[in-house]
BALOBA-1460 file (C-alpha; in Angstrom, 3 decimals):
// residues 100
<rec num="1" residu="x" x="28.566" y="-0.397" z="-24.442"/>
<rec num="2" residu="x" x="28.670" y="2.837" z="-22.507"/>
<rec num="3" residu="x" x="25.536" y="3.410" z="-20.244"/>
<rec num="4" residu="x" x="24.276" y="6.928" z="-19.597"/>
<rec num="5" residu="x" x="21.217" y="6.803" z="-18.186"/>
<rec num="6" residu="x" x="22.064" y="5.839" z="-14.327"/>
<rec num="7" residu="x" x="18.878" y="8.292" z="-13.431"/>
<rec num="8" residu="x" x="16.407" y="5.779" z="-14.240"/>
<rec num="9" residu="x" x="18.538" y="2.675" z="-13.080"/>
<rec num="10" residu="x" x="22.463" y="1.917" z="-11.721"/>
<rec num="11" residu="x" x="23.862" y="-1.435" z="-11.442"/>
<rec num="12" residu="x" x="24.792" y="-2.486" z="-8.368"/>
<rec num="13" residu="x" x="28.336" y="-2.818" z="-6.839"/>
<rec num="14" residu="x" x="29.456" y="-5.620" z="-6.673"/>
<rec num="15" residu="x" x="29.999" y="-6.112" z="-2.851"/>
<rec num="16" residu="x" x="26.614" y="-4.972" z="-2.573"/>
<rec num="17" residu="x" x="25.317" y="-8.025" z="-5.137"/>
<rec num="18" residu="x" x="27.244" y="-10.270" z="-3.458"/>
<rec num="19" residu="x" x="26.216" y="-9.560" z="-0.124"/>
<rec num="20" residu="x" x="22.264" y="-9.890" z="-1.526"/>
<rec num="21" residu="x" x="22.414" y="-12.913" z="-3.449"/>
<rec num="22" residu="x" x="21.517" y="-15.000" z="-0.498"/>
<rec num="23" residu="x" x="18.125" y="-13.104" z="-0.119"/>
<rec num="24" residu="x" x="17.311" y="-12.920" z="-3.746"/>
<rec num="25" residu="x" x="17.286" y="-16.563" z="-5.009"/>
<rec num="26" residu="x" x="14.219" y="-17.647" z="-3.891"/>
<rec num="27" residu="x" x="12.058" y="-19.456" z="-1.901"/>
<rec num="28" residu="x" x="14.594" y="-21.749" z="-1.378"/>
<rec num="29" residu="x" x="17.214" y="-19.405" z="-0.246"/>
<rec num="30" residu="x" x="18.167" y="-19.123" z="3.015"/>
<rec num="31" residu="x" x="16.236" y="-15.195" z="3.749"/>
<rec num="32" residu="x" x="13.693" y="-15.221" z="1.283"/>
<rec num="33" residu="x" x="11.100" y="-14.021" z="3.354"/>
<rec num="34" residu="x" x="8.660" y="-11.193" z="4.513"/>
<rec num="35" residu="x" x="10.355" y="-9.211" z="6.964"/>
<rec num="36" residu="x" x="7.112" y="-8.252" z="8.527"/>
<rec num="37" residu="x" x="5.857" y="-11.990" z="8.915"/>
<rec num="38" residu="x" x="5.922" y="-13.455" z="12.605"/>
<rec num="39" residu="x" x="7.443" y="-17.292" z="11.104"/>
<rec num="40" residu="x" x="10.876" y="-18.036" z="11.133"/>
<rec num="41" residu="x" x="11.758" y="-17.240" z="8.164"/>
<rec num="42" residu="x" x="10.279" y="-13.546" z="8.430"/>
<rec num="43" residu="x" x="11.941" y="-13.521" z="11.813"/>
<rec num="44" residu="x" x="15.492" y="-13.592" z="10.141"/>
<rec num="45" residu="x" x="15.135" y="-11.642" z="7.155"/>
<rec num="46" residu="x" x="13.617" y="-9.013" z="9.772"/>
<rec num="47" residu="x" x="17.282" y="-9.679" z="12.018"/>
<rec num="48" residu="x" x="19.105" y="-9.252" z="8.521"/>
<rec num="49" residu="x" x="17.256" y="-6.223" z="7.719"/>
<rec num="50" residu="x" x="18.099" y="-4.804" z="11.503"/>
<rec num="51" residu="x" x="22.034" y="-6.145" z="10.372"/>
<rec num="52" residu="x" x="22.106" y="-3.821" z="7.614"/>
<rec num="53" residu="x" x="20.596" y="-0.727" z="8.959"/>
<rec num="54" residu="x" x="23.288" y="-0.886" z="11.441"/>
<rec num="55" residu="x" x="26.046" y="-1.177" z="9.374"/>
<rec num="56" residu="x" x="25.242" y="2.024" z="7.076"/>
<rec num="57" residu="x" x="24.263" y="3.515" z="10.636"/>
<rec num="58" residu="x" x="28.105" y="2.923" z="11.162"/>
<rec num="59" residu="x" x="29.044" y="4.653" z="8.191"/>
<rec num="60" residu="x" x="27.260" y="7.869" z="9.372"/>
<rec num="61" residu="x" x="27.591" y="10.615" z="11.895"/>
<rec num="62" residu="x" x="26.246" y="9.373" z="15.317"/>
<rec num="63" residu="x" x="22.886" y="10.272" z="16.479"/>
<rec num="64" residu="x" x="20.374" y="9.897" z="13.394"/>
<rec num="65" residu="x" x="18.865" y="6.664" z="12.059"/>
<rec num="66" residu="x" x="18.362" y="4.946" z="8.944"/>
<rec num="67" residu="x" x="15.460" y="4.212" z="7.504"/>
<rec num="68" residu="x" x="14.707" y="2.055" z="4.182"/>
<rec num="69" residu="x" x="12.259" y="2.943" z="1.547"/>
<rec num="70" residu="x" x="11.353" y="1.437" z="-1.489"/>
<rec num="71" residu="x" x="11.584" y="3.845" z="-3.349"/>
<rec num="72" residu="x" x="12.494" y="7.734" z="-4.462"/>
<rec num="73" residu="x" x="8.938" y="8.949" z="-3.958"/>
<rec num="74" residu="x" x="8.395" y="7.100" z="-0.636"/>
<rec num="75" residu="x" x="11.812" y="8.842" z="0.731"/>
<rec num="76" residu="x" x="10.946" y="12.393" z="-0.740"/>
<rec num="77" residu="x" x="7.363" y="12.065" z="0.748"/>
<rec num="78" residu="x" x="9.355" y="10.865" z="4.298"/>
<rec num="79" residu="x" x="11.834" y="13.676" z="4.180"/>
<rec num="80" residu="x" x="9.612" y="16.511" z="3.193"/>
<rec num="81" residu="x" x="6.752" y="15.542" z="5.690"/>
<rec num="82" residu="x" x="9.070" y="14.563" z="8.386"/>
<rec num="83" residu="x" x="10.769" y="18.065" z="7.877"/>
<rec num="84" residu="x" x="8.422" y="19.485" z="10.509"/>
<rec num="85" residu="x" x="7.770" y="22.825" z="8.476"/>
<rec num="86" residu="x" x="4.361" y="23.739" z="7.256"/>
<rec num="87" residu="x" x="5.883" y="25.796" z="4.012"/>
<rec num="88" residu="x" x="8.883" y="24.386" z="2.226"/>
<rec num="89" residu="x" x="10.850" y="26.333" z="-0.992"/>
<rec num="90" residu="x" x="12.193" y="24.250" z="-3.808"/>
<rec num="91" residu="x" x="13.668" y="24.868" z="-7.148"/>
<rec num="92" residu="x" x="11.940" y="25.054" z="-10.504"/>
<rec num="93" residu="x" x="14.290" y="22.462" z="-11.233"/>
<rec num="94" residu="x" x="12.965" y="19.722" z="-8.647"/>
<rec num="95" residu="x" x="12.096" y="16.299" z="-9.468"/>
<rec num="96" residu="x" x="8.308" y="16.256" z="-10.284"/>
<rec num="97" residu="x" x="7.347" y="14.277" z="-7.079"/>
<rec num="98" residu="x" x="9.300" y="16.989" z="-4.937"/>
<rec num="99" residu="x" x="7.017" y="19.696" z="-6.985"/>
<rec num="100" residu="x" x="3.795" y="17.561" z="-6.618"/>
């Protein structure tokens, strides 16, 4: 089968599956847990989390930061309002939540 519609989803890599399969198996798993949480648990997967921001920091120019959303609308809504400028121009040709 040949896939063409990698807008609407893209399979991960496979060093990037690999390196998640601890934190996706479960309750059982090792980092299943609520980053935001205060337990133990949440405690690590919040230190994993803080793991991986740094390395894609590393693969960047120095002096930004990194910041994970869960989504595309969550990081347009981030970039456009933390743009600073009160009018913005776009492109007719703009995702619809970049025009909305």
């Amino acid at each position: 089968m040949i896939y063409l519609d990698y807008q609407a989803t893209t399979p991960l890599a496979p060093e990037a599956r690999e390196a998640m399969l601890p934190w996706l198996s479960g309750p059982e798993a090792m980092g299943f847990a609520n980053p935001h949480s205060p337990h133990r648990p949440g405690r690590a997967a919040a230190a994993a989390v803080e793991v991986a921001r740094e390395q894609v920091a590393l693969l960047l120019p120095p002096g930004g930061r990194v910041i994970f959303t869960s989504g595309a609308t969550e990081a347009i809504n981030l970039g456009l309002s933390g743009s600073g400028a009160r009018r913005l121009a776009v492109s007719a040709i703009e995702h619809a939540a970049v025009l909305d």
